[in-house]
PDB file as gemmi writes it, atoms N, CA and C in Angstrom:
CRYST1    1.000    1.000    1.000  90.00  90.00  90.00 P 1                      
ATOM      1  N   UNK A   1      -7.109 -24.198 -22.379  1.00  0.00           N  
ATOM      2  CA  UNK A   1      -7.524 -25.086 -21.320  1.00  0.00           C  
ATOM      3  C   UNK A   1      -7.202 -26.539 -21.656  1.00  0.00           C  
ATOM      4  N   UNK A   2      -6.329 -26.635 -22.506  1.00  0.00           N  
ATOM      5  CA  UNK A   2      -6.319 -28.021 -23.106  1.00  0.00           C  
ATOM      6  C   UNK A   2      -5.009 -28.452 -22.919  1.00  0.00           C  
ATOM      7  N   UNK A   3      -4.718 -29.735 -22.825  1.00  0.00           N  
ATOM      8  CA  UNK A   3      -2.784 -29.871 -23.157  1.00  0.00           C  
ATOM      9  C   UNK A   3      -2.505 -30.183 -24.139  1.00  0.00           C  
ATOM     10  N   UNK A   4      -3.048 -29.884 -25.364  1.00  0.00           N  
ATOM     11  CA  UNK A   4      -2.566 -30.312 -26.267  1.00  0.00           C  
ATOM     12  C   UNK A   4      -2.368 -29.287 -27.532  1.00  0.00           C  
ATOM     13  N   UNK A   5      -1.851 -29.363 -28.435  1.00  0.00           N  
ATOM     14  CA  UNK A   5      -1.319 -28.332 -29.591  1.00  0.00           C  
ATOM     15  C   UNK A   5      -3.011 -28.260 -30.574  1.00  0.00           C  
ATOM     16  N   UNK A   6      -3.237 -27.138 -31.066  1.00  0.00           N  
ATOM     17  CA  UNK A   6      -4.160 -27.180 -31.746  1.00  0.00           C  
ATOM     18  C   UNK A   6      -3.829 -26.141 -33.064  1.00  0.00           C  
ATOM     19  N   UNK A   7      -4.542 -26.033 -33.910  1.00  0.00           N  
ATOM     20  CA  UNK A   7      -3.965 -25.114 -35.229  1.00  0.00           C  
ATOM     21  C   UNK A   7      -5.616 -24.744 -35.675  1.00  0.00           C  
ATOM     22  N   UNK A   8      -6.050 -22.564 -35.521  1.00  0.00           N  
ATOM     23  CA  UNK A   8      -6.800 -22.550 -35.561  1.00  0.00           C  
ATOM     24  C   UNK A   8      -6.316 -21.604 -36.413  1.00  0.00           C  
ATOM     25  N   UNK A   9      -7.559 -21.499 -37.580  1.00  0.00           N  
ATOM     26  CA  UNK A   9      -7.744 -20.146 -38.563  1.00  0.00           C  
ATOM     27  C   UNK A   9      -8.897 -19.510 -38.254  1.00  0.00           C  
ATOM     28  N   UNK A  10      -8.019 -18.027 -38.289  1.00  0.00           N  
ATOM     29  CA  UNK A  10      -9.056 -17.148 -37.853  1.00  0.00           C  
ATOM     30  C   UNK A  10      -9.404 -16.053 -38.737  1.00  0.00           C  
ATOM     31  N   UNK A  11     -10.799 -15.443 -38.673  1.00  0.00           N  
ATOM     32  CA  UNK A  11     -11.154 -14.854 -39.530  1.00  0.00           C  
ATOM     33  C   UNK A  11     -11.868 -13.931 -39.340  1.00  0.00           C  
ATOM     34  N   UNK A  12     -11.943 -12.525 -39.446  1.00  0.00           N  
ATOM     35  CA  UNK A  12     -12.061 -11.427 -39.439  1.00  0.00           C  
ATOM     36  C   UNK A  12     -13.252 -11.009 -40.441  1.00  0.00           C  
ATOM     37  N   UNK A  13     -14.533 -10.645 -40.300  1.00  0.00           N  
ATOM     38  CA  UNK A  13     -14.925  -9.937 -41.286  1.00  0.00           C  
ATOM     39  C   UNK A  13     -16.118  -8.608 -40.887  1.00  0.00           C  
ATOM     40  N   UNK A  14     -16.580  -7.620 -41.799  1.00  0.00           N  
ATOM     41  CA  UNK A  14     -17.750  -6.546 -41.704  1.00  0.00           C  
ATOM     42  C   UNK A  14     -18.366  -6.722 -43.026  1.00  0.00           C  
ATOM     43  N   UNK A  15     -19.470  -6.306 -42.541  1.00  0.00           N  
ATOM     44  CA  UNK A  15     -20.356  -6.542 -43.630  1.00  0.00           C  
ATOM     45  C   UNK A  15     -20.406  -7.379 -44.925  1.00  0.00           C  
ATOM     46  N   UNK A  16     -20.080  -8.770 -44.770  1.00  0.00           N  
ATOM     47  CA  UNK A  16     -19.686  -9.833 -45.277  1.00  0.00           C  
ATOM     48  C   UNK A  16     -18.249  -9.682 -46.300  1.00  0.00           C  
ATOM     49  N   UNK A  17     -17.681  -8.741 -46.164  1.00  0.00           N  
ATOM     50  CA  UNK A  17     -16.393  -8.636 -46.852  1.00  0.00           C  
ATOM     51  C   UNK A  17     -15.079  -9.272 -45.489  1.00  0.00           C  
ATOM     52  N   UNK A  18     -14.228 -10.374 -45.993  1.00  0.00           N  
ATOM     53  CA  UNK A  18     -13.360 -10.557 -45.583  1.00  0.00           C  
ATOM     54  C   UNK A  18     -12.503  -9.686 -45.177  1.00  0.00           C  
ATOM     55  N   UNK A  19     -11.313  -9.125 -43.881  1.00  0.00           N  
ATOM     56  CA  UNK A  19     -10.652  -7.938 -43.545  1.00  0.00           C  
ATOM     57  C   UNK A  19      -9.774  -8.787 -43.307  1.00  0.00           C  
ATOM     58  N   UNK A  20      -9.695  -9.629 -42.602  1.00  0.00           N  
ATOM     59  CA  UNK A  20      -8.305 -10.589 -42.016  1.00  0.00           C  
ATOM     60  C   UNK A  20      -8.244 -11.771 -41.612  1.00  0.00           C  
ATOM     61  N   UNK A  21      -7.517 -12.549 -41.977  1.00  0.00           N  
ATOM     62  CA  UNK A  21      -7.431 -14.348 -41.800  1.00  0.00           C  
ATOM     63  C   UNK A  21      -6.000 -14.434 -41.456  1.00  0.00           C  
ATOM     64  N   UNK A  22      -5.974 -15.297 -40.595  1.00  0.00           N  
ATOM     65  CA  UNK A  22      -4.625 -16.076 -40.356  1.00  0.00           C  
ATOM     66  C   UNK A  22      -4.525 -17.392 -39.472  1.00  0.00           C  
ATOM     67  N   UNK A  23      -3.208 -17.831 -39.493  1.00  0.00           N  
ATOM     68  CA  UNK A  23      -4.103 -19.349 -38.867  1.00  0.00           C  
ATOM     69  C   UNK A  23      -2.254 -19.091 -37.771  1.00  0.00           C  
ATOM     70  N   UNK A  24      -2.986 -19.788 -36.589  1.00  0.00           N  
ATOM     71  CA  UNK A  24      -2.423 -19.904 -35.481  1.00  0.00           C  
ATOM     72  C   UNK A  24      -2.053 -21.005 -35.077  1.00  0.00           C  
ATOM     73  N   UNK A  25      -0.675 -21.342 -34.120  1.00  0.00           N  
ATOM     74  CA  UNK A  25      -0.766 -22.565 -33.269  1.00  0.00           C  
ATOM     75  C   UNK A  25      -0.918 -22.122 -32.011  1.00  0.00           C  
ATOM     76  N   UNK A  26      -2.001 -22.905 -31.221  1.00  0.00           N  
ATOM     77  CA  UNK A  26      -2.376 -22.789 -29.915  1.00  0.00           C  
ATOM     78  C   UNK A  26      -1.665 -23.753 -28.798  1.00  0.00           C  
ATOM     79  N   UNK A  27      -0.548 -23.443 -28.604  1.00  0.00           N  
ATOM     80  CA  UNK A  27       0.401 -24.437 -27.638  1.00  0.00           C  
ATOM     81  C   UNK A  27      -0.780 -25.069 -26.322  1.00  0.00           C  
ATOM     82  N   UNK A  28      -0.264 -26.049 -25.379  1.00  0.00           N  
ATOM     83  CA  UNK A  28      -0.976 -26.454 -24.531  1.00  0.00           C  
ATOM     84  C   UNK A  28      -0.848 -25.376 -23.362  1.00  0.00           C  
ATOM     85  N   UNK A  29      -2.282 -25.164 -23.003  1.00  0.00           N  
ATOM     86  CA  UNK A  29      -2.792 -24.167 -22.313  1.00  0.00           C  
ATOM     87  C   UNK A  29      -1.719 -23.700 -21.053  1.00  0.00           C  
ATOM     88  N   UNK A  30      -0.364 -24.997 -20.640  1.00  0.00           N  
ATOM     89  CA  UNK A  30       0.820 -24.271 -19.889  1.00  0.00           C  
ATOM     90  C   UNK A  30       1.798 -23.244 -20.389  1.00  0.00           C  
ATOM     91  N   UNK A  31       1.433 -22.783 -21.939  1.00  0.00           N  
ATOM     92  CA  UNK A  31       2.667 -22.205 -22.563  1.00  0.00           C  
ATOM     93  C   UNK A  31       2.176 -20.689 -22.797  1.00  0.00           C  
ATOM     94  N   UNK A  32       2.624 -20.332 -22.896  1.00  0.00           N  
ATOM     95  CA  UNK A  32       2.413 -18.591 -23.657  1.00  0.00           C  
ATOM     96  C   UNK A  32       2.036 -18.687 -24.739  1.00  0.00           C  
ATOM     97  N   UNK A  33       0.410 -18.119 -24.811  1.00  0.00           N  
ATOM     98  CA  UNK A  33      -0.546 -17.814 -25.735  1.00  0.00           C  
ATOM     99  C   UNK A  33      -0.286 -17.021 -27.042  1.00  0.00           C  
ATOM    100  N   UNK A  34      -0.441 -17.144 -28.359  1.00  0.00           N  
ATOM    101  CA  UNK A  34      -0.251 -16.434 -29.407  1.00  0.00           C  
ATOM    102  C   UNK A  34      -1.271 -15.242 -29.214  1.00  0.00           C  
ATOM    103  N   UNK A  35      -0.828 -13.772 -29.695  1.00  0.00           N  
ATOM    104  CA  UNK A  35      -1.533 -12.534 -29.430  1.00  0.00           C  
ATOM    105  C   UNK A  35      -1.647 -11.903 -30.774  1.00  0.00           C  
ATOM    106  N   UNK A  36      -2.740 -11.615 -31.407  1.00  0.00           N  
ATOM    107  CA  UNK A  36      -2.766 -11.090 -32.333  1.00  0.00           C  
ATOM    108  C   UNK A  36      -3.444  -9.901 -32.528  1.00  0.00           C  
ATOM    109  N   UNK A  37      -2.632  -8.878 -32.717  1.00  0.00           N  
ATOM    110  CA  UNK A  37      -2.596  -7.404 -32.626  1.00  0.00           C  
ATOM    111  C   UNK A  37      -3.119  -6.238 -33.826  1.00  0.00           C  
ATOM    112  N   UNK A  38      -2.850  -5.060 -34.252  1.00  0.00           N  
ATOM    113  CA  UNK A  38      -3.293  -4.298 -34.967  1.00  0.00           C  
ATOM    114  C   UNK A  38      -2.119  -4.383 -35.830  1.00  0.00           C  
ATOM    115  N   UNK A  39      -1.045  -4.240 -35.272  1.00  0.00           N  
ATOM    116  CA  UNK A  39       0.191  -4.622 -36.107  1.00  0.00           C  
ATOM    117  C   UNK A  39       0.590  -5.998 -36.464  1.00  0.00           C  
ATOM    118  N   UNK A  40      -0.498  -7.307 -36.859  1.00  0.00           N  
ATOM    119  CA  UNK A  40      -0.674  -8.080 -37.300  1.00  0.00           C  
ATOM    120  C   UNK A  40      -1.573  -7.787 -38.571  1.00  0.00           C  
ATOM    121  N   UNK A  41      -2.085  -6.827 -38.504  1.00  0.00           N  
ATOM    122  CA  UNK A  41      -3.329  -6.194 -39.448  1.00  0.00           C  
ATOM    123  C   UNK A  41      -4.238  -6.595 -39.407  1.00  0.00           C  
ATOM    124  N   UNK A  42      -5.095  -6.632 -37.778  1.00  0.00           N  
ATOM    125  CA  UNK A  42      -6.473  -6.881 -37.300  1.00  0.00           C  
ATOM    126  C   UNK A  42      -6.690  -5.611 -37.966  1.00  0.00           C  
ATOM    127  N   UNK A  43      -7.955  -5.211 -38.399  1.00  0.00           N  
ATOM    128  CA  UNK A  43      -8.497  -3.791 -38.679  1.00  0.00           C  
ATOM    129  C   UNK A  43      -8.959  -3.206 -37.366  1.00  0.00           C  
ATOM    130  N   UNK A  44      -8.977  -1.523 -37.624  1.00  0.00           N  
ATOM    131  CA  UNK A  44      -9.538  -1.102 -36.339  1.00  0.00           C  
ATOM    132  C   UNK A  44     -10.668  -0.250 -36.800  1.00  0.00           C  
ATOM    133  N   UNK A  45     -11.164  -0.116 -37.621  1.00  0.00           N  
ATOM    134  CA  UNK A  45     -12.019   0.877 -37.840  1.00  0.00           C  
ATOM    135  C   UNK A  45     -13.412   0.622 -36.922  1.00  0.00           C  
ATOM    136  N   UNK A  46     -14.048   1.926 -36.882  1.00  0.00           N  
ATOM    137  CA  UNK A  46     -15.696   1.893 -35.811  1.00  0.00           C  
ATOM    138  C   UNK A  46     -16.560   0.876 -36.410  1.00  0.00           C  
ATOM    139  N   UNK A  47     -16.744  -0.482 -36.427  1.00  0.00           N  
ATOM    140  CA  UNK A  47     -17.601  -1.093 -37.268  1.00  0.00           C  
ATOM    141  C   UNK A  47     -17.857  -2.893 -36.611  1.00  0.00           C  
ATOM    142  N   UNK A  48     -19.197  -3.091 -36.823  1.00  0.00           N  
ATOM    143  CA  UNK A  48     -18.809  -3.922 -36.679  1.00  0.00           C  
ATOM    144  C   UNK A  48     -18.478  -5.257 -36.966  1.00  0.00           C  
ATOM    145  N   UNK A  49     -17.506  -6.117 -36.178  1.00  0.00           N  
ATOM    146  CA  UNK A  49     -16.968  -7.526 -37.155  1.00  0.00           C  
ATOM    147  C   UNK A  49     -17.104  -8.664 -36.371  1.00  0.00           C  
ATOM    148  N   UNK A  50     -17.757  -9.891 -37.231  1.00  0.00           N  
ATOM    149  CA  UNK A  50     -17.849 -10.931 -36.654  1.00  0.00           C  
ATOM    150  C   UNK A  50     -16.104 -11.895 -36.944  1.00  0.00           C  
ATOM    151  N   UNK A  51     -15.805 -12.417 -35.924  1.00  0.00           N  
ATOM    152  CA  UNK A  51     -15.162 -13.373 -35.854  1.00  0.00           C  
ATOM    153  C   UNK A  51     -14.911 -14.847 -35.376  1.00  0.00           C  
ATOM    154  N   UNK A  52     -14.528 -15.240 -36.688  1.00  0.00           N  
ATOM    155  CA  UNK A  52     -14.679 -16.382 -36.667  1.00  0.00           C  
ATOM    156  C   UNK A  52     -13.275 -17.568 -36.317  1.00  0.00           C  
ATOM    157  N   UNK A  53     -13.223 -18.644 -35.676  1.00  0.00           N  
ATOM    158  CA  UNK A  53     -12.284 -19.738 -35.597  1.00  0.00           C  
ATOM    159  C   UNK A  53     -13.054 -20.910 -35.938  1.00  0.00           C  
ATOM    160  N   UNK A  54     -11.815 -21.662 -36.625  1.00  0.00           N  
ATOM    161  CA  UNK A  54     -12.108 -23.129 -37.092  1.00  0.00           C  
ATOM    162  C   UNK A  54     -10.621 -23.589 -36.463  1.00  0.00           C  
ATOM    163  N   UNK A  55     -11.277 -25.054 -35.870  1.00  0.00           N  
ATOM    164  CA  UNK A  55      -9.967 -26.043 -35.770  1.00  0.00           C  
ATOM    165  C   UNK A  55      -9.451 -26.353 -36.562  1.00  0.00           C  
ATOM    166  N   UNK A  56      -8.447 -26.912 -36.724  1.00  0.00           N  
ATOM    167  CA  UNK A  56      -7.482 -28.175 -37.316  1.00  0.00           C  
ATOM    168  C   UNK A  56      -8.642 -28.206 -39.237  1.00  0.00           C  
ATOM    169  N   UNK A  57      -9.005 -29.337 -38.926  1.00  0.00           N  
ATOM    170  CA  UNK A  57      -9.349 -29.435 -40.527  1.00  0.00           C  
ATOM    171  C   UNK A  57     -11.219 -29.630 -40.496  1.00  0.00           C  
ATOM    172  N   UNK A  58     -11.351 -28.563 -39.715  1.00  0.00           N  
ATOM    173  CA  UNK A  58     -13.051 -27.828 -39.666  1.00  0.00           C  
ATOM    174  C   UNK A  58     -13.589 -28.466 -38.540  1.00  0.00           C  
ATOM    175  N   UNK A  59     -13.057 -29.359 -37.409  1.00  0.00           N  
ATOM    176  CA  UNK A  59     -13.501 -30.172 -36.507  1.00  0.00           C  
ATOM    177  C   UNK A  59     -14.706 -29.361 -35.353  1.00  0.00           C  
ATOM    178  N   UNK A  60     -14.373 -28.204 -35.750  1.00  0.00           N  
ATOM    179  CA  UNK A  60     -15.361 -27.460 -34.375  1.00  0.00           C  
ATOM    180  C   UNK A  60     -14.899 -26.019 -35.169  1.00  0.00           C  
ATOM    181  N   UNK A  61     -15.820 -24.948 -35.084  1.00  0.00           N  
ATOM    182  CA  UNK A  61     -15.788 -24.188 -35.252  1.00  0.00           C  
ATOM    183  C   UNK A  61     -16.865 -23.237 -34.525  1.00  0.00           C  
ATOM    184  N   UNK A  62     -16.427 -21.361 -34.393  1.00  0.00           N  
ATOM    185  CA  UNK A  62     -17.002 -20.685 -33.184  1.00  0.00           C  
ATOM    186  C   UNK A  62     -17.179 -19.550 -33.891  1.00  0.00           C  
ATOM    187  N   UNK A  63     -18.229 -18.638 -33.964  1.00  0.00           N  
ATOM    188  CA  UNK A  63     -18.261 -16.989 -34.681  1.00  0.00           C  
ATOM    189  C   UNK A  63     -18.843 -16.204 -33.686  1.00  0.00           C  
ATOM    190  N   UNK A  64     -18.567 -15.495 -33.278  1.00  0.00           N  
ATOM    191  CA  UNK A  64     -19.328 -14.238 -32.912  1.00  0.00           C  
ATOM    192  C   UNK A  64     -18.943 -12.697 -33.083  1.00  0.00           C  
ATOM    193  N   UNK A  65     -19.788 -11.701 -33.236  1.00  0.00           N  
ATOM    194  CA  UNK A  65     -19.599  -9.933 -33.627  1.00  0.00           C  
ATOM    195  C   UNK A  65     -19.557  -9.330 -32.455  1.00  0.00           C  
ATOM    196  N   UNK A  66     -19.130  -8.503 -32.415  1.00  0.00           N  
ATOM    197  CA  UNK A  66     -19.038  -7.416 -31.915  1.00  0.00           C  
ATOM    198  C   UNK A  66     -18.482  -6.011 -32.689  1.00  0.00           C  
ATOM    199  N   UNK A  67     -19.226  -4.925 -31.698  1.00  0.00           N  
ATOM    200  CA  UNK A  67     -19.102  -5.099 -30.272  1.00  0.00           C  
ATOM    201  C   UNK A  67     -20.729  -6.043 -30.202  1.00  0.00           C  
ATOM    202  N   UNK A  68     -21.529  -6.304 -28.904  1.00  0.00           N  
ATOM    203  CA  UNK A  68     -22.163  -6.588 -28.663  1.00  0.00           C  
ATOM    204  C   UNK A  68     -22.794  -4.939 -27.643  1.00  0.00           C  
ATOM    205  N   UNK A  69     -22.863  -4.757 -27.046  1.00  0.00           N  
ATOM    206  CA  UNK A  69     -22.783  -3.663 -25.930  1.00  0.00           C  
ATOM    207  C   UNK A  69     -22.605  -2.385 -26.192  1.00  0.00           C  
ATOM    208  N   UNK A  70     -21.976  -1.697 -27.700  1.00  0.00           N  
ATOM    209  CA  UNK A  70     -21.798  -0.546 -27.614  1.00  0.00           C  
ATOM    210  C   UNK A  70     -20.041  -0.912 -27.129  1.00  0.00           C  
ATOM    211  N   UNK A  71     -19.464   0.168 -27.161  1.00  0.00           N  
ATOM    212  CA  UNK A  71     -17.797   0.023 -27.252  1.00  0.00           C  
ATOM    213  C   UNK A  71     -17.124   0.157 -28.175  1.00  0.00           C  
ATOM    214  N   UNK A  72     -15.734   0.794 -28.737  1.00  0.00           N  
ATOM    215  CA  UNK A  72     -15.176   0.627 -29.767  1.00  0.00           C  
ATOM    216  C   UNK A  72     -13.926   0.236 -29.589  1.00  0.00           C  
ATOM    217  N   UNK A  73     -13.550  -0.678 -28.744  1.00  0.00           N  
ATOM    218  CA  UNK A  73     -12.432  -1.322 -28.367  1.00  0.00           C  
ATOM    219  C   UNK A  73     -12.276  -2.652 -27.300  1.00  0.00           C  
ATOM    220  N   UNK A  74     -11.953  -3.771 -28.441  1.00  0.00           N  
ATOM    221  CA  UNK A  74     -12.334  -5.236 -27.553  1.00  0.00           C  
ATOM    222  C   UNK A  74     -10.752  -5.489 -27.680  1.00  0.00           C  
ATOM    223  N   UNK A  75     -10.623  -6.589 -26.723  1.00  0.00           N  
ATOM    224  CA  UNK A  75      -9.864  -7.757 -26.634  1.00  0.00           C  
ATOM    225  C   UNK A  75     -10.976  -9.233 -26.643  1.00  0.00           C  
ATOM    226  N   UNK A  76     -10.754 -10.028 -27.630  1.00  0.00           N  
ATOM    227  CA  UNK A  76     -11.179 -11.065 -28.046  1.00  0.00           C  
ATOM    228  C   UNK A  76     -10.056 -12.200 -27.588  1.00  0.00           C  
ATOM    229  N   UNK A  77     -10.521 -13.396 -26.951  1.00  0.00           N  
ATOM    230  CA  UNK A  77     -10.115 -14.659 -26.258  1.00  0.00           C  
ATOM    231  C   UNK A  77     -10.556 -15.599 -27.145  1.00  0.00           C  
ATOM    232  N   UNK A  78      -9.833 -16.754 -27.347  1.00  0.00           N  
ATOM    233  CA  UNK A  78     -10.711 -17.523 -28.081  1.00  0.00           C  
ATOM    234  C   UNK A  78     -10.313 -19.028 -27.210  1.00  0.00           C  
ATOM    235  N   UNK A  79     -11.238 -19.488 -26.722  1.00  0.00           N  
ATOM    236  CA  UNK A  79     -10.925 -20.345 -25.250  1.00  0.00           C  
ATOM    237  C   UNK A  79     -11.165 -22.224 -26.006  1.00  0.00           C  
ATOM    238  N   UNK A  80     -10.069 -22.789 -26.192  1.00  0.00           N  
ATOM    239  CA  UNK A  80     -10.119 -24.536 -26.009  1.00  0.00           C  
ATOM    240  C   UNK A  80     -10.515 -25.145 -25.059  1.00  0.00           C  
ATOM    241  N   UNK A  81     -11.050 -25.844 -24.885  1.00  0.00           N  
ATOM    242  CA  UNK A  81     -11.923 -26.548 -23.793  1.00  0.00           C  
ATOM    243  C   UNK A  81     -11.114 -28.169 -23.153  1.00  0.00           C  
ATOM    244  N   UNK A  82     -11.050 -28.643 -22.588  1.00  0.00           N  
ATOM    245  CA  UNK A  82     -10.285 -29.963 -22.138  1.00  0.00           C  
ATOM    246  C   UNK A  82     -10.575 -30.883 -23.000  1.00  0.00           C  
ATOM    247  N   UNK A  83     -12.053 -30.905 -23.808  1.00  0.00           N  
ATOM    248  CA  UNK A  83     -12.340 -31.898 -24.549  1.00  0.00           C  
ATOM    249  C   UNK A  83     -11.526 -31.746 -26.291  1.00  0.00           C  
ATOM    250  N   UNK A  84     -11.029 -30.617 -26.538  1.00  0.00           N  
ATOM    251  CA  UNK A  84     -10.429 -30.331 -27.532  1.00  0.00           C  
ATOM    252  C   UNK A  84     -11.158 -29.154 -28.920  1.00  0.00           C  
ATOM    253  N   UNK A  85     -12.451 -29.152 -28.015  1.00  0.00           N  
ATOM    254  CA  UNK A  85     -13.627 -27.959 -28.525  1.00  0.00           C  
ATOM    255  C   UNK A  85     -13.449 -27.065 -28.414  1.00  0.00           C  
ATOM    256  N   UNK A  86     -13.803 -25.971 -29.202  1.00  0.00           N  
ATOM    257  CA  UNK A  86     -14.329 -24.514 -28.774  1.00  0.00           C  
ATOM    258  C   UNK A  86     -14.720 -24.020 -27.866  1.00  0.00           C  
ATOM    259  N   UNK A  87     -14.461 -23.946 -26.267  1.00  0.00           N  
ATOM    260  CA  UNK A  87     -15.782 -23.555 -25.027  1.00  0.00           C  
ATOM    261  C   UNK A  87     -16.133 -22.441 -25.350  1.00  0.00           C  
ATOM    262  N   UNK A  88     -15.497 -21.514 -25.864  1.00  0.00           N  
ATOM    263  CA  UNK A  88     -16.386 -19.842 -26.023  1.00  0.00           C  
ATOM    264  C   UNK A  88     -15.233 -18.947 -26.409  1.00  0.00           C  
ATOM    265  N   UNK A  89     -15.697 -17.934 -26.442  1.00  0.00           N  
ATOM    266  CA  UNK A  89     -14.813 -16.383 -27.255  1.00  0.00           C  
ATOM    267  C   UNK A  89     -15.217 -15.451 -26.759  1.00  0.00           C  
ATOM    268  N   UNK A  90     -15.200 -15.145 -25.178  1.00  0.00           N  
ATOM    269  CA  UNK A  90     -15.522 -13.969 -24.538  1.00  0.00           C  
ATOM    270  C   UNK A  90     -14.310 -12.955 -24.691  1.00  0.00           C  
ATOM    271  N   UNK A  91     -14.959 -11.449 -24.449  1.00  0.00           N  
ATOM    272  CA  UNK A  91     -14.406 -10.080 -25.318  1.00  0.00           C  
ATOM    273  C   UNK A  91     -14.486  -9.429 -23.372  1.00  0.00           C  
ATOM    274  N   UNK A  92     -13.777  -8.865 -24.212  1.00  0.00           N  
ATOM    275  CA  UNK A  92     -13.044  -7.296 -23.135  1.00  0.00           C  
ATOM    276  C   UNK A  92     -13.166  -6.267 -23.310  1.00  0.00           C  
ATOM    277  N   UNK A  93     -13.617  -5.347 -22.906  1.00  0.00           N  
ATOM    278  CA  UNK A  93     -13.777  -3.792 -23.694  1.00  0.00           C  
ATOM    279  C   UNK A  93     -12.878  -2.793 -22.545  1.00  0.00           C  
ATOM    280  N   UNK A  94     -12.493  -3.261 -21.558  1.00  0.00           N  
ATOM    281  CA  UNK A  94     -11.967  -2.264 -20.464  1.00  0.00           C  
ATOM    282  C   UNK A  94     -10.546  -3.279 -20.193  1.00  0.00           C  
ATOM    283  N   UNK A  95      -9.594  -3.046 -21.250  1.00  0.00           N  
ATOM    284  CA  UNK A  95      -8.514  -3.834 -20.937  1.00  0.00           C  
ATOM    285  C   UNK A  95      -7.548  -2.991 -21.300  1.00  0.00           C  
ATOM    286  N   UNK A  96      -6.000  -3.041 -20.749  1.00  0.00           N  
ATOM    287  CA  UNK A  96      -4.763  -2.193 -21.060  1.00  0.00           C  
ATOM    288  C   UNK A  96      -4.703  -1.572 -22.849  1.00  0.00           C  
ATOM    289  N   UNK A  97      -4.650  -2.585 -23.904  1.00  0.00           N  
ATOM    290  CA  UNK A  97      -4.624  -2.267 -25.379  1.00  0.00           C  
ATOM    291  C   UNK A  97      -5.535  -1.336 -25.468  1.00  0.00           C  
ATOM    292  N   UNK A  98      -6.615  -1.000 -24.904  1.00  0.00           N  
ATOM    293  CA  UNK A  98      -7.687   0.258 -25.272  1.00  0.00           C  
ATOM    294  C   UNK A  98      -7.512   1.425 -24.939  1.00  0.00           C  
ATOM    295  N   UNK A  99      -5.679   1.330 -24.098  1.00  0.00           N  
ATOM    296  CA  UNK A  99      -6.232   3.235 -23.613  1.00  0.00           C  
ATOM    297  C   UNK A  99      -5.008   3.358 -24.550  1.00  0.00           C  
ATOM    298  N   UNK A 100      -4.357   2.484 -25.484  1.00  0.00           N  
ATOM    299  CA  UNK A 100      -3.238   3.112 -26.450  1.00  0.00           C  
ATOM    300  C   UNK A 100      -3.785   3.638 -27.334  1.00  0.00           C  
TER     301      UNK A 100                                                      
END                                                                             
């Protein structure tokens, strides 16, 4: 939602053991979004994991687990705001990637 370039690390974990980190550039909200997949080596196992983003050099940062609801298959968003913040990290559980 932003026009501007941002650089977020993201972080993956269950039961306080680290599973996956990587850090992203988030082009301005007119460009095609970075997607990060199972064949990036998100884990998939039944469990559940909080995830986390930090900006640039810790300026705002956002965590939340799932599932929340019961489900064993999300799509996770992680949404920039106009002001250059975090607005939220709403999840998907009934999206195309879940019936592969």
């Amino acid at each position: 939602m932003d026009d501007r370039t941002h650089i977020v690390q993201i972080q993956i974990q269950s039961s306080g053991e680290t599973l996956f980190t990587t850090t992203k550039e988030m082009p301005p909200s007119n460009e095609i979004q970075p997607v990060i997949t199972p064949t990036d080596g998100l884990p998939t196992g039944l469990r559940k994991y909080t995830i986390s983003a930090t900006l640039e050099q810790g300026e705002d940062s956002i965590a939340r687990t799932y599932p929340t609801n019961g489900g064993d298959c999300y799509s996770v968003t992680i949404r920039v705001g106009t002001d250059g913040q975090f607005r939220d990290m709403p999840s998907e559980s009934a999206f195309e990637g879940c019936n592969q």
